[in-house]
N, C-alpha and C positions, 0 to 999 in steps of 0.2 A: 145562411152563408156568413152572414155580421157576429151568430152566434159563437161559433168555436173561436173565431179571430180574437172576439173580448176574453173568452176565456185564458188566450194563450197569451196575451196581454199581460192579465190583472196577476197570472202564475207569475208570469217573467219582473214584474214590479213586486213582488212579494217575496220572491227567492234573490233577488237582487241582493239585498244587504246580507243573506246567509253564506255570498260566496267572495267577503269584500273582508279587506285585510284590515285587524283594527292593531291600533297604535294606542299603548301605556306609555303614560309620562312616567318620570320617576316622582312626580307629584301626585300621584294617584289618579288624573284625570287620562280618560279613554277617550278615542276616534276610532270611527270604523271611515270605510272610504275604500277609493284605489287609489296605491300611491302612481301617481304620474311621473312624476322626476324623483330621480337618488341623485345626487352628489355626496362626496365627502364631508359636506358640513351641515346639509341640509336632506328633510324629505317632502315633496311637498305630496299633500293629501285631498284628493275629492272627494269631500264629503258628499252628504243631500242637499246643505245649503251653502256650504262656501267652499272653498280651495285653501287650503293651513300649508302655511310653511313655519315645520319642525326644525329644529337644532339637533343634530343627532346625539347632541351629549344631553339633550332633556328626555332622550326615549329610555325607557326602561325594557320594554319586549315590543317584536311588530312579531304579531301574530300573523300569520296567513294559511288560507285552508290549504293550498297547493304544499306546503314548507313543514314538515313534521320533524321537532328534534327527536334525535333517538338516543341522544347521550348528551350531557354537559360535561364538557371536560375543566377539568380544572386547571391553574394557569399554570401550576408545572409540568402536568400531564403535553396541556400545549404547548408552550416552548419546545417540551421534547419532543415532541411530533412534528414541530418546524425543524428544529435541529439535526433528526434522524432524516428527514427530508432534503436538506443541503449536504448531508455529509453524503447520504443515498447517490444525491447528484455529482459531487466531485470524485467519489468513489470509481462511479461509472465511467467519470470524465477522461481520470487518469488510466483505468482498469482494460478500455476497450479497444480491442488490438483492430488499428486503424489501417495499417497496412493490409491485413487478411482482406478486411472489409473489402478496402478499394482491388485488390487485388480478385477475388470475388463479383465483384461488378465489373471488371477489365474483362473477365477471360469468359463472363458466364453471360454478360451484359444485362439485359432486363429482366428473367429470372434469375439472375445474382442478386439485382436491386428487391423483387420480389424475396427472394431468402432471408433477407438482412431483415426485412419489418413483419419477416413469421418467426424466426428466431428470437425466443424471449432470453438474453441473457442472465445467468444465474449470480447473484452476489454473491463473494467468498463466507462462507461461515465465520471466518473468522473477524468480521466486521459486527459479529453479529453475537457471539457469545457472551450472555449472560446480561442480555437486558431485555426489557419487556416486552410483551407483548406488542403494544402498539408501536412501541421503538420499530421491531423487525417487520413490522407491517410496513408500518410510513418509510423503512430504508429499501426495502424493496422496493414496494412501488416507485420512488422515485430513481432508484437504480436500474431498474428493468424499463422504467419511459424512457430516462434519460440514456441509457445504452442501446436500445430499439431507434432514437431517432438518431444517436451518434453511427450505430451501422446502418440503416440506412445511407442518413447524408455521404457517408466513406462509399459506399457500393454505388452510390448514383455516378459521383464523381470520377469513380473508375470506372463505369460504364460508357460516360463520355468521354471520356481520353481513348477509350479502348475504338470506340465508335469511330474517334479522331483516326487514331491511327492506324485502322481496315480502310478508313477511304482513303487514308494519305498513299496508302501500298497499294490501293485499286487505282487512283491517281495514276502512279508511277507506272505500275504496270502497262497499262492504258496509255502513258505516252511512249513507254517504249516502243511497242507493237508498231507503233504510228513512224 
């Protein structure tokens, strides 16, 4: 009975450190550990023997088995992937016919609200011609979130007005009768 329990013990203390995130300095020195706390200035690290509290501007790489880069983008690449991400979102802001929406949730009410967040809105092309790759990726994606959750919100909205005002005229009706 004592036997298999040691085994699964001595496995579990042996594979430990195989699945523990390690930390490079930009001084060359390494930690492995799990990080416990992130904050913006700091990381703190359990190691085997102590607990480190890092400066985020002293790491170089935190490695971890869960977290796999598949690409580094370089800083222009990212900017414009932030950029195509904001415009994405004001695009959709200005673009997305609010009135339909609510109008749509008024009349259809909760599968109106259900319509609005299966409907992927499409961004204009012309937002979109003659930049790269990842530009019209990252401008969609944030134009199709951010216009999915603008109809939505419009459809709910008119779902409850609409909702308002069937019980105001069942109200009415109902004191009539009376």
């Amino acid at each position: 009975m004592k036997g298999p329990l040691v085994v699964v013990i001595i496995v579990a203390l042996i594979t430990a450190p195989a699945f523990a995130e390690r930390v490079t300095l930009k001084s060359g020195e390494a930690y492995s550990g799990e990080i416990i706390e992130e904050t913006k200035e700091y990381i703190r690290l359990k190691t085997d023997t102590e607990i480190l509290k890092i400066r985020k501007a002293a790491i170089a790489e935190i490695y971890s088995p869960d977290v796999e880069v598949e690409e580094k983008l370089d800083e222009k690449t990212h900017s414009g992937v932030l950029d195509a991400r904001a415009k994405g979102m004001a695009a959709a802001e200005l673009e997305t016919n609010k009135v339909l929406w609510a109008g749509v949730g008024f009349l259809l009410g909760l599968i109106g609200v259900l319509i609005a967040y299966v409907v992927t809105p499409s961004p204009p092309q012309t937002h979109l011609i003659g930049k790269d790759v990842e530009y019209v990726a990252a401008f969609t994606d944030a134009y199709q979130s951010r216009g999915r959750s603008i109809q939505g919100n419009y459809a709910v909205m008119g779902c409850l007005v609409g909702s308002l005002v069937t019980a105001a005229c069942w109200a009415i009706i109902y004191a009539a009768e009376e």
